[in-house]
N, C-alpha and C positions, 0 to 999 in steps of 0.2 A: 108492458104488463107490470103490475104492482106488485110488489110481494108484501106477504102477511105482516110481514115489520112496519112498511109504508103505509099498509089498507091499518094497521093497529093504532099505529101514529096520527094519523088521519081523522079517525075516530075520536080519539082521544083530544084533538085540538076542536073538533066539531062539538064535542060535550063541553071543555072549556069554555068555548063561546056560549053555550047554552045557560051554560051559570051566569056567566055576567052580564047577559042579558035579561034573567031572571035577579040578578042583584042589582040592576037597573032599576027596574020595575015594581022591587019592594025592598023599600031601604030596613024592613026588620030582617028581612034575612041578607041582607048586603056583605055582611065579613062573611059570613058562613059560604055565601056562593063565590064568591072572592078565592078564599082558601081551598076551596073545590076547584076553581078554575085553574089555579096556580099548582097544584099537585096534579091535575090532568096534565099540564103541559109540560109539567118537570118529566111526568114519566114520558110521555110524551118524547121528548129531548132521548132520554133512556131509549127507549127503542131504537130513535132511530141512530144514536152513537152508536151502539153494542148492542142489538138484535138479542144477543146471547150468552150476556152479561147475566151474573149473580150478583141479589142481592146481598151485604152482608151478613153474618148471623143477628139473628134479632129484629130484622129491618122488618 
């Protein structure tokens, strides 16, 4: 059974693939899906390091 970290995680790398797929297929929005892909999967990473991790102040 998954927990909400890993089903979170999960999600998060299924939307990254979703960008870059979409920045495949239309090069005017290609960095922008790029950049969205690439912070899905940082947080992504985040979750599943430290489930319960704070952000810094500011972030």
């Amino acid at each position: 059974m998954a927990t909400h970290a890993e089903l979170a995680a999960r999600l998060l790398r299924d939307a990254a693939f979703f960008f870059r797929t979409v920045a495949e297929q239309n090069p005017v929005l290609k960095d922008q899906m790029e950049e969205n892909a690439t912070v899905f999967e940082q947080v992504a990473n985040m979750v599943e390091a430290d489930p319960l991790g704070h952000l810094p102040d500011g972030e």
